[in-house]
C-alpha positions as CSV (number, residue, x, y, z in Angstrom):
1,X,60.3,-46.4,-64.2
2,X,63.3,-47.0,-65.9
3,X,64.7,-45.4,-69.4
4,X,64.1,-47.9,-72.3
5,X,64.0,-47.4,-76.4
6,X,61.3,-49.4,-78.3
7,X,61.6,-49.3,-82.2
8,X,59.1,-49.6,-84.3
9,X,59.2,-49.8,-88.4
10,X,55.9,-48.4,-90.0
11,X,56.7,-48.9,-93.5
12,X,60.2,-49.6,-95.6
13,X,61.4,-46.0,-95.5
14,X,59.6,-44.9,-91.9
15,X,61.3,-46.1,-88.4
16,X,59.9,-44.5,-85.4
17,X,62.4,-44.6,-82.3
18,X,60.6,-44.1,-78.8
19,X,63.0,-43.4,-75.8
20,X,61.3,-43.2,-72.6
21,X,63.3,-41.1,-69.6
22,X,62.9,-41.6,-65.8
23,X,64.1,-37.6,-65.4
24,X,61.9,-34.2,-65.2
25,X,60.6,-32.9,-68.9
26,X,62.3,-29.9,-68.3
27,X,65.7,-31.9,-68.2
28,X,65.2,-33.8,-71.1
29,X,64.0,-30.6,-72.7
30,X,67.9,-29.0,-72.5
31,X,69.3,-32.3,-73.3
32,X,68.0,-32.3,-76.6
33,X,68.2,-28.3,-77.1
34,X,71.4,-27.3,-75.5
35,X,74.5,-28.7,-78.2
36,X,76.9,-29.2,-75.1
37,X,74.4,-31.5,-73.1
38,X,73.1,-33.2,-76.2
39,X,76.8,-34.1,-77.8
40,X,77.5,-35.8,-74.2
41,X,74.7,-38.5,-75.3
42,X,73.8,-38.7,-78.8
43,X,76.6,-41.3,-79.7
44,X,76.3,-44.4,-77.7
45,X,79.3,-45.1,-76.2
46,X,81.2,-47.9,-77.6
47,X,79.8,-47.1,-81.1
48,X,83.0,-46.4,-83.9
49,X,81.6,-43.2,-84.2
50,X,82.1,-39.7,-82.8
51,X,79.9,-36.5,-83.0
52,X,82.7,-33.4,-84.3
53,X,80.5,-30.5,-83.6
54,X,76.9,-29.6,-83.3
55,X,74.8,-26.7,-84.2
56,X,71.3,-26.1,-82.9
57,X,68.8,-23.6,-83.4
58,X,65.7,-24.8,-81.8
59,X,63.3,-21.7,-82.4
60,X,60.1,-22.6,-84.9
61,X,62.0,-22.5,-88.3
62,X,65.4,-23.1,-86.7
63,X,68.0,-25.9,-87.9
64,X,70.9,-27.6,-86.9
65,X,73.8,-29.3,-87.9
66,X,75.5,-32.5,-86.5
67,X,79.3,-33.6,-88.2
68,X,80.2,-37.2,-87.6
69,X,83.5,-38.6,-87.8
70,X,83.8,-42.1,-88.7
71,X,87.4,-43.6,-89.1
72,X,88.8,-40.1,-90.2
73,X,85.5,-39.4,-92.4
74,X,83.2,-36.4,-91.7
75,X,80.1,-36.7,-92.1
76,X,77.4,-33.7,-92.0
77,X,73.8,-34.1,-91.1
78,X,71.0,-31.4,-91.4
């Protein structure tokens, strides 16, 4: 199998994004909990974006915090 994205929209505020990975759960587990992995792959390449610095706490109740940088403008994301 290869990796694909489907999108899907359910309503006019609800998109659901469904990325399917040809790799071991546990790999795709520390790719979305571990900030240094998950920076190398958020961003698709090409895109006139960069992701600054991320922030994760991914315990039940944690947070995180993502900071964009588009053309010399941050922008934070919780």
């Amino acid at each position: 199998m290869k990796s694909r994205t489907t999108v899907e929209r359910k309503s006019e505020r609800e998109l659901v994004v469904t990325r399917t990975f040809d790799s071991p759960a546990r790999l795709v587990f520390e790719a979305w909990t571990r900030p240094e992995l998950f920076r190398q792959w958020w961003v698709p390449k090409g895109a006139p974006i960069t992701l600054k610095s991320c922030e994760m706490d991914v315990r039940v109740g944690g947070g995180y915090k993502l900071v964009f940088d588009y053309q010399g403008n941050e922008m934070p994301f919780f």
